[in-house]
C-alpha positions in Angstrom: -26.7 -4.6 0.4 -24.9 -3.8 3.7 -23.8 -0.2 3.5 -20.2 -1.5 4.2 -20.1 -3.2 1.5 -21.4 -0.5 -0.8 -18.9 1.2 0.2 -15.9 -0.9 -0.8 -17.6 -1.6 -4.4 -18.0 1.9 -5.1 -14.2 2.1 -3.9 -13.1 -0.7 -5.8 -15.0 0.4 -9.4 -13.1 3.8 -9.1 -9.8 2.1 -8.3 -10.3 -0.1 -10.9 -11.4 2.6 -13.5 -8.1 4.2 -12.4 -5.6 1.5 -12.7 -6.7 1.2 -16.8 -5.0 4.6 -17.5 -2.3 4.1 -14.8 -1.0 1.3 -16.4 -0.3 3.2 -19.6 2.3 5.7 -18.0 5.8 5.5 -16.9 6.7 4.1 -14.1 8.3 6.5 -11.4 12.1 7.0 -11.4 12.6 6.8 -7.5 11.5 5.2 -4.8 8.9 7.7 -2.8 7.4 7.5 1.0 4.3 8.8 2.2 2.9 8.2 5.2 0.0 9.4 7.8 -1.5 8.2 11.2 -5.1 8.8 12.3 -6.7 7.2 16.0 -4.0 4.4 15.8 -3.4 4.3 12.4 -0.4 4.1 10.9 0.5 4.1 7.4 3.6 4.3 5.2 3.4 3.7 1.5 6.5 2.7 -0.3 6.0 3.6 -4.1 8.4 0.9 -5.8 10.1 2.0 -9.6 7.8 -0.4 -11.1 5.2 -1.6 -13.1 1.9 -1.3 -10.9 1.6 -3.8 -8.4 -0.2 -3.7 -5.1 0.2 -4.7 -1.9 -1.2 -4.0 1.7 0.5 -5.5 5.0 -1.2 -4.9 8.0 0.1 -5.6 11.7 -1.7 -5.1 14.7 1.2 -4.5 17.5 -2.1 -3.5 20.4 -1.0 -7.0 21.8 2.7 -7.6 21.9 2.2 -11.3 23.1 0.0 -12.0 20.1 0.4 -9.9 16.4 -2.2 -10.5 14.2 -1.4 -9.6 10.4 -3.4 -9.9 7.4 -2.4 -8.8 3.7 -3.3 -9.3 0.6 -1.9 -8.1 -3.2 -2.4 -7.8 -6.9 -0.1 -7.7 -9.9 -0.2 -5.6 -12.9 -3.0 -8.2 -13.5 -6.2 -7.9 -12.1 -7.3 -9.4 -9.0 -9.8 -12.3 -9.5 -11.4 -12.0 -5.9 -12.2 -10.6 -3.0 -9.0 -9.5 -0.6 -10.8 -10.9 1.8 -8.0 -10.9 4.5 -7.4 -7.0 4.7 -10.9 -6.5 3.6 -12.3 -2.9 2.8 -9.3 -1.4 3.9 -7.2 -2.6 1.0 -9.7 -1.0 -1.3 -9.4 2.1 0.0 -5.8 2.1 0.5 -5.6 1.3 -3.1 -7.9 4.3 -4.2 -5.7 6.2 -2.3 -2.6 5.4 -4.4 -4.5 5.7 -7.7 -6.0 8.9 -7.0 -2.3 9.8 -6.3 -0.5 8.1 -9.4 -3.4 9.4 -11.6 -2.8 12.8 -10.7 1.3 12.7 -11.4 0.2 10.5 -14.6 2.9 7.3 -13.5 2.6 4.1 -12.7 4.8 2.5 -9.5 4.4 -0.8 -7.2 3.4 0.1 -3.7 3.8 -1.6 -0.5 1.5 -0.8 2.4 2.7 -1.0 5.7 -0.4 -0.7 8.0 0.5 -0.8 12.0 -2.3 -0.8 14.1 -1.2 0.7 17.4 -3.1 0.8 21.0 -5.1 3.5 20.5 -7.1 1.9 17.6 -9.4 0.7 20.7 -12.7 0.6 18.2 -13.2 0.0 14.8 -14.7 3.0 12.9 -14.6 1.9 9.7 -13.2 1.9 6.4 -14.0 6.0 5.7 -11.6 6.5 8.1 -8.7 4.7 6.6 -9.5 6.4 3.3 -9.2 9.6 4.6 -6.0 9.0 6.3 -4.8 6.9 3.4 -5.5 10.2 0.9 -4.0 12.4 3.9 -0.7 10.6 3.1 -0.6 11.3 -0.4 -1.4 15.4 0.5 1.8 15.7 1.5 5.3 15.7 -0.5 6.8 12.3 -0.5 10.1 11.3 0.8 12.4 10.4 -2.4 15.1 7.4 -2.3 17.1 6.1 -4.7 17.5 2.7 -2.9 15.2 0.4 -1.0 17.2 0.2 1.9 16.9 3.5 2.5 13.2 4.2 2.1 12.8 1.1 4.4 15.3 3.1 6.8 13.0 6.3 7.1 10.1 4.0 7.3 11.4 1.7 10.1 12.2 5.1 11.9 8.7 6.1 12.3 7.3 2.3 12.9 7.1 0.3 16.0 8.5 -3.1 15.4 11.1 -4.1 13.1 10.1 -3.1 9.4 11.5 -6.8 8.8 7.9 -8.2 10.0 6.8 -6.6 6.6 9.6 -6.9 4.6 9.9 -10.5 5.4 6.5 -11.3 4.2 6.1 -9.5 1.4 5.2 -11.2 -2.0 5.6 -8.2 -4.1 9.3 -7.7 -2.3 10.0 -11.4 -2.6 9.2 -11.5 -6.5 11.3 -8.2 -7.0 14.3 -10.0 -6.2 14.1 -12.7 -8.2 12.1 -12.3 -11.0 14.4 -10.3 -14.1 13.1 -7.8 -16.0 13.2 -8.4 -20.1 15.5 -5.2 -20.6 17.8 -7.0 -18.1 19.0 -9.4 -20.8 20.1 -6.5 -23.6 22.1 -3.9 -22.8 
């Protein structure tokens, strides 16, 4: 087995060990921001008052002419293969999280917003993004009590419109129109 992909099994089995207890807890009461950057990294997580639900969004701006993105996500259910756009990097981003949301014992969506800046001039692999993923999550977040202005401190820090994330979003599209059950008594 390719160390590589060693690598993102052992991330994914820990993850995934996680996300059984995670989904037990509450869900957070505000939205929360993390974020951290590392040889052209760029992160921001958006932790979502929410059942869990994952999703990573990644945009390479090193060629303005020509953005490649790649994402992939996962409901509250289980995933039933490989994320095979973002790759090993949505593994570890997702340890991360749960290493996070285990320790604060609550459960929350998350939207990754990975920009991938000039300086990222050689790939050096996925142990990097885990470490600046969990570098994120050292620090105290950022607390909102509305989207719009998480996604404000977050397009502050970005490079291109936070829109090229937002806009593609499946986890963002599905919050605004599916209803929640409490919704209908009250």
């Amino acid at each position: 087995v390719p160390t590589r992909w060693a690598i993102t099994a052992v991330d994914d089995t820990i993850s995934k060990n996680k996300l059984e207890k995670i989904k037990q807890y509450q869900e957070i009461s505000e939205y929360l921001v993390f974020n951290a950057e590392y040889l052209g990294n760029h992160y921001e997580f958006l932790l979502i008052p929410d059942s869990f639900a994952f999703e990573v969004i990644e945009i390479s701006i090193k060629n303005p002419y020509n953005q490649s993105v790649w994402q992939d996500y996962e409901t509250i259910f289980k995933r039933k293969k490989y994320a095979d756009s973002v790759t090993g990097a949505y593994y570890v981003n997702r340890l991360a999280l749960t290493e996070y949301l285990e320790s604060i014992k609550r459960q929350a969506t998350c939207l990754v917003f990975r920009e991938i800046r000039p300086q990222y001039y050689a790939p050096c692999g996925v142990g990097i993004l885990r470490e600046t993923s969990r570098e994120a999550f050292k620090n105290a977040p950022e607390k909102f009590n509305t989207l719009q202005e998480a996604l404000k401190i977050i397009q502050s820090r970005i490079k291109q419109p936070v829109s090229n994330y937002t806009d593609k979003s499946v986890i963002l599209k599905t919050k605004k129109t599916q209803r929640k059950i409490n919704e209908f008594f009250g």
